[in-house]
C-alpha positions as CSV (number, residue, x, y, z in Angstrom):
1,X,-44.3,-27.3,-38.0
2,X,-47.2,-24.9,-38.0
3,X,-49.4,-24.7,-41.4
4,X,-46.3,-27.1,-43.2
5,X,-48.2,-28.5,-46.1
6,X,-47.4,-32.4,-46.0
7,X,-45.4,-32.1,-49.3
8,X,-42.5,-30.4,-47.5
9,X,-42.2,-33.6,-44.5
10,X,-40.4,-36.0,-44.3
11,X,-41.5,-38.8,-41.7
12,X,-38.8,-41.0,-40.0
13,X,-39.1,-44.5,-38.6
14,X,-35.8,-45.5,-36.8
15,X,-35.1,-49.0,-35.6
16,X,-35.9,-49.4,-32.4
17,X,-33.3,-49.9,-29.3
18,X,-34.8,-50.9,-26.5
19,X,-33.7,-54.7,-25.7
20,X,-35.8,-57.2,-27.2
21,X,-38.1,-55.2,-28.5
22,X,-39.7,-56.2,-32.4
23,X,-42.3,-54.1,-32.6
24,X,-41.4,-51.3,-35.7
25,X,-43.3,-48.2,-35.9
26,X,-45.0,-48.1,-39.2
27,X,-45.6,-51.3,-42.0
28,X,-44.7,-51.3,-45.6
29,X,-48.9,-50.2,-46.0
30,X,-48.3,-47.4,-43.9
31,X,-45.3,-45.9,-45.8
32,X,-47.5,-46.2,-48.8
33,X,-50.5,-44.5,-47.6
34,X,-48.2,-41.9,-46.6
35,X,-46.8,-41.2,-49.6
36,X,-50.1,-41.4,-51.2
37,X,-51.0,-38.8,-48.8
38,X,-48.2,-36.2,-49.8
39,X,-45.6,-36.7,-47.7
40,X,-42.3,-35.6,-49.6
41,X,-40.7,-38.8,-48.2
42,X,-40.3,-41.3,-45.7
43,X,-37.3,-42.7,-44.7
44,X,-36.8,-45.8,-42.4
45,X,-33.6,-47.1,-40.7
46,X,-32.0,-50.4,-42.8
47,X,-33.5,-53.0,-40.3
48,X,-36.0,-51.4,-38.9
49,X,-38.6,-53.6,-40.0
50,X,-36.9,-57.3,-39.3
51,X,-38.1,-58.1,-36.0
52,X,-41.2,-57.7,-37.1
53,X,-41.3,-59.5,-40.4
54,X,-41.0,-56.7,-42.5
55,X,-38.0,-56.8,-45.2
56,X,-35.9,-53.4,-46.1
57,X,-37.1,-54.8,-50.0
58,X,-41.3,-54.5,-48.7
59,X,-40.2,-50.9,-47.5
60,X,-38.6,-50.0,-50.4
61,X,-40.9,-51.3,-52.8
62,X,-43.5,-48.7,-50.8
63,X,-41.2,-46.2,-51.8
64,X,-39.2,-45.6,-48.6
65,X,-36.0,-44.4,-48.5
66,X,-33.9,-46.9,-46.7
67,X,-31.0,-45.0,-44.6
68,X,-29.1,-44.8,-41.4
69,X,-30.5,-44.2,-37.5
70,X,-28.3,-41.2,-37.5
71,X,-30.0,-39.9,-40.8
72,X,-33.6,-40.7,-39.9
73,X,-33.4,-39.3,-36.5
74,X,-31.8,-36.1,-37.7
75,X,-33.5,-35.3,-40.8
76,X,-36.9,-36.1,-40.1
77,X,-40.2,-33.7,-39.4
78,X,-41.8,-36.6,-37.9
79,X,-40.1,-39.0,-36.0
80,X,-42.3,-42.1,-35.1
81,X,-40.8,-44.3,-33.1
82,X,-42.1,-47.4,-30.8
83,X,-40.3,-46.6,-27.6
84,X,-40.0,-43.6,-26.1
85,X,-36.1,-42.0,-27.2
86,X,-33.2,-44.4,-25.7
87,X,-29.7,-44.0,-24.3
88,X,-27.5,-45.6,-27.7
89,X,-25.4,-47.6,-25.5
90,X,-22.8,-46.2,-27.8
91,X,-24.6,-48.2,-30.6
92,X,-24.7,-45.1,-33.0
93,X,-23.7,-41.5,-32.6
94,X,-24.4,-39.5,-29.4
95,X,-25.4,-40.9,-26.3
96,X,-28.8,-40.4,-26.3
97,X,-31.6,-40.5,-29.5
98,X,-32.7,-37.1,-28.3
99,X,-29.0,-35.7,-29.0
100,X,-29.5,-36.6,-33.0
101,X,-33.3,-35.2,-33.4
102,X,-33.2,-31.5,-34.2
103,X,-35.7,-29.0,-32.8
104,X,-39.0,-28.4,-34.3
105,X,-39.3,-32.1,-34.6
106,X,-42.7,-33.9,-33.6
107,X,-42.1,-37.4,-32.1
108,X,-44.8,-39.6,-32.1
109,X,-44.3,-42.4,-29.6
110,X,-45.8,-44.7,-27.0
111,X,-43.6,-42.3,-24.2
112,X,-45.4,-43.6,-21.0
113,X,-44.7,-39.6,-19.4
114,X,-45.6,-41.1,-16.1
115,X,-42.3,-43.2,-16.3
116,X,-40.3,-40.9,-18.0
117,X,-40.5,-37.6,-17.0
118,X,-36.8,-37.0,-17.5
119,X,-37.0,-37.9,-21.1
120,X,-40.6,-35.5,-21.5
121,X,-38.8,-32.9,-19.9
122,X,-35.5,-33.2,-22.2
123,X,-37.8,-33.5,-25.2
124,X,-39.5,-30.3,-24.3
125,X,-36.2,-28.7,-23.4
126,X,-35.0,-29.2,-27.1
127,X,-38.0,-28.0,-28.5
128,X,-39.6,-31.4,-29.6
129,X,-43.3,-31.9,-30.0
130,X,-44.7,-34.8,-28.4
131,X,-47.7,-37.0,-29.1
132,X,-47.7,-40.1,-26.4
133,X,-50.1,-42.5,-28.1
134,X,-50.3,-44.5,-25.1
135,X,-52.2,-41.1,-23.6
136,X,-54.6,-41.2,-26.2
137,X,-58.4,-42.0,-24.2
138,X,-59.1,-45.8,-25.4
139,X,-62.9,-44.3,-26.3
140,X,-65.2,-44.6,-29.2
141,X,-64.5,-40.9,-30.7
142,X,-60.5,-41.4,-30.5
143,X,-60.4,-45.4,-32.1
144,X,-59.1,-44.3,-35.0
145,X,-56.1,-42.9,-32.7
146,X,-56.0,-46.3,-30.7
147,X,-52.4,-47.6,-31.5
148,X,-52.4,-50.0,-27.7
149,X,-55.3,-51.8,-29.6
150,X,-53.2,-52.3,-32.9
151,X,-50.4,-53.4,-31.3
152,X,-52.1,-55.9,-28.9
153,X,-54.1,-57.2,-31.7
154,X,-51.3,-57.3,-34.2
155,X,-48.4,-58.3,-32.4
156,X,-49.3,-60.1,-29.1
157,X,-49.4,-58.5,-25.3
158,X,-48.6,-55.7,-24.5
């Protein structure tokens, strides 16, 4: 939201969906540093953080709030997310991650728009901000934005 001082956000990191994948969002650091930021809180889905090493316990001791995929998806300002929104498969509620994330919501995501336009187009359709990392120019001035270089460099290919 527009001119919303950080103290009134809450940032959400579900577990991600997609088959196989073990990548998760943000690191026990990360949920620090936000805090440490302002954030009024950060919640993460129990789980979220297993595939890649990380334990619910490292999150929590960060000060994450450790809660549901419905919860994080729905409550959240900031939803960041790996993947780009997923069909459930009738793992959780709704048939679709966009069907739990309310409007106003920014979702920050490696979206790949190219490949999915229908998703960009039902994002925008519900009022969803967007940030596609992996649209981010790989140049000097935007490094500090360059998450395909993190994730190569921390967890393998890409």
């Amino acid at each position: 939201p527009l001119g919303t001082p950080y103290k009134n956000l809450t940032v959400g990191i579900p577990k991600e969906i997609f088959p196989n994948e073990k990548r998760v969002a943000i690191t026990p650091e990360n949920v620090k540093l936000l805090l440490k930021k302002g954030f009024q809180s950060v919640k993460v889905e129990e789980g979220a953080g297993i595939r890649a090493q990380f334990t619910d316990a490292q999150y929590i001791a960060a000060g994450a709030t450790i809660t549901t995929h419905a919860d994080v998806l729905s409550t959240s300002n900031i939803v960041l997310k790996v993947r780009a929104p997923q069909d459930t498969g009738g793992q959780v509620r709704g048939e679709h991650e966009l069907d739990l994330i309310r409007p106003g919501t920014v979702v920050i995501s490696f979206l790949h728009p190219a490949q999915n336009g229908e998703i960009i187009r039902a994002m925008s359709e519900r009022g969803l901000t967007a940030f596609a990392m992996d649209q981010i120019p790989r140049i000097s001035r935007a490094q500090v934005f360059d998450a395909l270089r993190w994730v190569c460099g921390e967890g393998g290919e890409y």
